[in-house]
N, C-alpha and C positions, 0 to 999 in steps of 0.2 A: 114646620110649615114653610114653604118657600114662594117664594113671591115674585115673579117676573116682575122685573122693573124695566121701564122702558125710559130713553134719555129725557122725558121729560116731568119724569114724577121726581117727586120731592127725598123720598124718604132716603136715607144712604145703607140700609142694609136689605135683605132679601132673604133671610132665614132670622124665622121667630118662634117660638117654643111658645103651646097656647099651654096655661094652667089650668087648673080645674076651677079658679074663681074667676075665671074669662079673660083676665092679664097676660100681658105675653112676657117672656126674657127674649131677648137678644141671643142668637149664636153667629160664631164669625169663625167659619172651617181657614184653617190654614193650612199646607202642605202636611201629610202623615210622616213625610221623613225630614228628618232634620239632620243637615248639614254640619252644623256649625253649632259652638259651644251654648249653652243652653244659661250657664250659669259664667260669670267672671268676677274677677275681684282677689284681692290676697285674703290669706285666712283672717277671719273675723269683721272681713270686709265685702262679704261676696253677694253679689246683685244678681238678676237678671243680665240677662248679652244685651243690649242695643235693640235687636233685632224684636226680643221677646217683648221688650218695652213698649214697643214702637207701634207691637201688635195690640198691648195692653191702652194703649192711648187710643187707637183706635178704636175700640171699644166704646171708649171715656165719650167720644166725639158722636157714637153715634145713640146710646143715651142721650146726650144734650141735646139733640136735635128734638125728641121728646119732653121735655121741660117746656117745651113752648106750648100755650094750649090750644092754639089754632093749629100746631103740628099734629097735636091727638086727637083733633075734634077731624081736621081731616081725616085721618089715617083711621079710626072707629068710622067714620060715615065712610070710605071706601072699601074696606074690608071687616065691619063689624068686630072687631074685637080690639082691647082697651091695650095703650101701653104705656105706662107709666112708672118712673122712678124703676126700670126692668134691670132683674140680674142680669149680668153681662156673662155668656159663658165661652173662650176661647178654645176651640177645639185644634189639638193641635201634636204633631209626633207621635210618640209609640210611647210604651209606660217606660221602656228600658232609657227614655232621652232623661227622663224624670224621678228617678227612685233615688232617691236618699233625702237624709236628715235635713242639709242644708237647704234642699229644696222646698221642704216641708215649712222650714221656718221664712223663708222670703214670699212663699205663698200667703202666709200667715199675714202677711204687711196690704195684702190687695182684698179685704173683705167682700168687696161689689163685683168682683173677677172671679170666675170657678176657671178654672183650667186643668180642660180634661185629656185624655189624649185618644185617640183614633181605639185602642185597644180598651180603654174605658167605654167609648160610646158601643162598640159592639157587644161587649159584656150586657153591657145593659139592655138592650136591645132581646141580648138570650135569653136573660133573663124573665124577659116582658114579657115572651114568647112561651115560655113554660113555667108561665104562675096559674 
């Protein structure tokens, strides 16, 4: 679901995924192609880049902004439906920026984070479309 925001409302995101028990997640689209290292760190020490972080905090910040309960009492009375405590999911690059082992296990470190990437979301999507 996307949400026109205009400079004077509150909320800090504009794409919310509605569940089937009327809760929303959080989605936050980032560019499909990526640039720049995805992962960094020497071996047995390897992170996220900066960049990926930064996307990831972002995230963090716009959950918090829902922890408030005048935030969600707004945001349910302007658009009828609940968001609370919402998975955060980062949409982001192709699957080829993302496939290996070590990504798998730093992923493993962000439980409230799914990060998916542009070629995940259309799969799914085909998926949808021919069940």
């Amino acid at each position: 679901m996307y949400l026109a925001k205009r400079k004077t409302e509150k909320y800090p995101t504009r794409f919310f995924s509605l569940n089937t028990n009327g809760y929303t997640d959080i989605l936050e689209f980032k560019r499909p192609f990526v640039f720049k290292n995805t992962i960094v760190g020497s071996e047995n020490r390897e992170t996220f880049s900066r960049w990926l972080h930064s996307y990831i905090a972002q995230t963090r910040v716009y959950s918090e902004y829902f922890d408030d309960p005048n935030n969600r009492a707004w945001f349910e009375n302007k658009y009828g439906f609940k968001v609370y405590k919402p998975r955060r999911w980062l949409v982001v690059g192709r699957r080829s920026d993302f496939s290996n082992d070590v990504w798998h296990s730093i992923i493993s470190e962000f439980p409230t984070v799914g990060i998916i990437t542009y070629d995940d979301l259309i799969d799914g999507v085909i998926a949808q479309l021919y069940k």
